[in-house]
C-alpha positions as CSV (number, residue, x, y, z in Angstrom):
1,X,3.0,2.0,44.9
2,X,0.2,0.2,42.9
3,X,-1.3,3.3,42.0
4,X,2.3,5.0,40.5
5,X,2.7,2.4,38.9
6,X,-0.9,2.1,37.0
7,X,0.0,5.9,36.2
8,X,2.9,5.1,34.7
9,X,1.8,2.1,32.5
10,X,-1.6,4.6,31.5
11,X,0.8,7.0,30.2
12,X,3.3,4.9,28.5
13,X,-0.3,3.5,26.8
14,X,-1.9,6.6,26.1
15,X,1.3,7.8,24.1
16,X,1.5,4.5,21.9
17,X,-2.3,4.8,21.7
18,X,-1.9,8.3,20.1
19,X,1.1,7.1,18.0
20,X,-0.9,4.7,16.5
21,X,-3.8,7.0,15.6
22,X,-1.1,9.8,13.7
23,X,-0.3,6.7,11.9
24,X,-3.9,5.6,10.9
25,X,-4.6,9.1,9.6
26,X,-1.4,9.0,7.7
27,X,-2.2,5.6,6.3
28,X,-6.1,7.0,5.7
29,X,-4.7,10.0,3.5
30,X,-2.5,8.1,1.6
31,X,-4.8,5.1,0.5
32,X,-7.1,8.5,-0.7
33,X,-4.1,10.1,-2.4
34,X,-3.2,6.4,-4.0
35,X,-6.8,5.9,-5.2
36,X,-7.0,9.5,-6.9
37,X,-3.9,8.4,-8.4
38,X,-4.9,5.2,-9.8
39,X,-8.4,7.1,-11.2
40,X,-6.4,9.8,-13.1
41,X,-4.1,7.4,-14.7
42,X,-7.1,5.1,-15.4
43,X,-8.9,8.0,-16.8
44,X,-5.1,9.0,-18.8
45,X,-5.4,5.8,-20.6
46,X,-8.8,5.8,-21.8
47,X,-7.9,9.4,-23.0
48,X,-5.2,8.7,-24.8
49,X,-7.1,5.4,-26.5
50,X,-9.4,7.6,-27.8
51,X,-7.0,10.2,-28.9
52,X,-8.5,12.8,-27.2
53,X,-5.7,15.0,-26.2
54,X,-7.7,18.5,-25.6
55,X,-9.6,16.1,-22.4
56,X,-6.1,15.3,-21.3
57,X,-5.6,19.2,-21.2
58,X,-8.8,19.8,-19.2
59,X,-8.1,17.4,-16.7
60,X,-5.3,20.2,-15.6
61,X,-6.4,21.3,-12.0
62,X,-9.3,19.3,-12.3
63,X,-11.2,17.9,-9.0
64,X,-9.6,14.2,-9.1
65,X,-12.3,13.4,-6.8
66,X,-15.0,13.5,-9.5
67,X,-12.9,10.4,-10.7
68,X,-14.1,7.9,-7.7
69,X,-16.9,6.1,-8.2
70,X,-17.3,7.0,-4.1
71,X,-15.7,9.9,-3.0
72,X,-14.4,9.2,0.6
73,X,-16.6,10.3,3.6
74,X,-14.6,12.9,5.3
75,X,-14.8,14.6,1.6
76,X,-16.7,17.9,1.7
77,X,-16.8,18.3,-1.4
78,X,-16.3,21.9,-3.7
79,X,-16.1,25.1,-1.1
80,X,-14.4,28.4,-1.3
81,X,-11.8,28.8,2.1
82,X,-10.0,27.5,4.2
83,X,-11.3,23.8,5.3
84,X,-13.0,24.4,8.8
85,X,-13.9,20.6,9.6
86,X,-10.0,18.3,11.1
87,X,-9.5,15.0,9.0
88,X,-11.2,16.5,6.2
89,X,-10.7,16.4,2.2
90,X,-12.6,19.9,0.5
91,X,-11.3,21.0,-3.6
92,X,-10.9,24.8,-4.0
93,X,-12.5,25.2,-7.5
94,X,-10.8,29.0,-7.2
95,X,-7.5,28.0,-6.9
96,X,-7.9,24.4,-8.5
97,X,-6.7,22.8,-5.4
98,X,-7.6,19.7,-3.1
99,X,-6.7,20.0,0.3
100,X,-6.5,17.4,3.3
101,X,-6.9,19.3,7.1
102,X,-5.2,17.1,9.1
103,X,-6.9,15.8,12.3
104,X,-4.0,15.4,14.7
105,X,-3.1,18.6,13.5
106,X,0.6,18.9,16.2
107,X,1.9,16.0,13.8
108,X,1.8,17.2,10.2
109,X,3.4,20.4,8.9
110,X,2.4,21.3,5.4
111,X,1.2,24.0,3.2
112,X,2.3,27.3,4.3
113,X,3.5,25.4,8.2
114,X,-0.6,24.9,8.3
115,X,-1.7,21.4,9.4
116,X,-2.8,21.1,5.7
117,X,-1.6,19.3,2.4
118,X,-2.3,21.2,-0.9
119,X,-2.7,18.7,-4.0
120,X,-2.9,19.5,-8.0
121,X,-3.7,18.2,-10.9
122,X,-0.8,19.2,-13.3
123,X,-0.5,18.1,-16.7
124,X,2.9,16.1,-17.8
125,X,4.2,17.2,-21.2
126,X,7.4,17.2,-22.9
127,X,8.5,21.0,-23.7
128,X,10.0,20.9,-26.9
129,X,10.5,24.9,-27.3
130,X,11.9,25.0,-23.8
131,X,9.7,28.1,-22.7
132,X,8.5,26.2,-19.2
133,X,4.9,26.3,-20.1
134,X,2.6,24.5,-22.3
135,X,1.9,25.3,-25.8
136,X,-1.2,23.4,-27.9
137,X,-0.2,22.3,-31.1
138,X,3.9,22.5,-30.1
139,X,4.3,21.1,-27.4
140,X,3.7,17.1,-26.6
141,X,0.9,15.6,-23.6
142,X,2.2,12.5,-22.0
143,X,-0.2,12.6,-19.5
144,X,-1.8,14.1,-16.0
145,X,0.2,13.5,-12.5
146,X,-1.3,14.2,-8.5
147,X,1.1,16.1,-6.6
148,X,1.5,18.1,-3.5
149,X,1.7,21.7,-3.9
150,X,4.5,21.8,-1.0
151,X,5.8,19.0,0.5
152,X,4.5,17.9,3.9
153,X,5.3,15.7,6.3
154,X,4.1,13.7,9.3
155,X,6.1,13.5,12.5
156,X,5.3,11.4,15.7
């Protein structure tokens, strides 16, 4: 009876216990995602102070990581691929992409229904000729914005 009983109460804490790790990872790729955030607009508004609108251009599919003044550790840094190493950050210079592996891999769909998150930089501009790209000289910059590729999400 005793034993049953400490089987039961392992396995009711092992599944909290992994609960609680999906939702560290989620919390961990956020606070990067909100920090490359925070550095692009930083970097927007010292831009835009300086009126230097052909580096708000080039920031376009830019590695937002080169913003931090420490990139995090699980970052790879630039490689060509797919991103080998679970938990880790790695920017696709081909494809202008940054991309997030996820560790517990059975509790995120993303890119493609790959345990992966695709991010971009994309510039923000108001299209005054209505063609649904950018034109220098016509159309206006307001800015740069981080965002998923696809959308993702995290299950548990």
């Amino acid at each position: 009876m005793v034993i049953c009983l400490v089987a039961i109460l392992f396995t009711v804490a092992a599944n909290r216990l992994w609960g609680l790790q999906v939702l560290a990872e989620q919390a961990a790729m956020d606070t990067v995602v909100g920090n490359l955030r925070s550095a692009l607009g930083m970097k927007v508004a010292e831009l835009f102070t300086k009126g230097d609108m052909a580096g708000l251009r080039a920031l376009e599919g830019s590695n937002p990581m080169a913003l931090l003044a420490q990139t995090p550790e699980n970052y790879l840094g630039e490689q060509v691929g797919q991103v080998t190493q679970r938990g880790s950050w790695i920017y696709r210079p081909g494809d202008r992409t940054l991309v997030y592996r996820a560790k517990n891999e059975a509790y995120f769909k993303g890119h493609g229904g790959q345990p992966e998150a695709h991010f971009r930089v994309r510039l923000v501009y108001e299209d005054r000729n209505r063609n649904g790209r950018f034109d220098p000289g016509r159309d206006a910059v307001n800015g740069v914005r981080l965002v998923a590729v696809e959308p993702y999400a995290w299950s548990e």
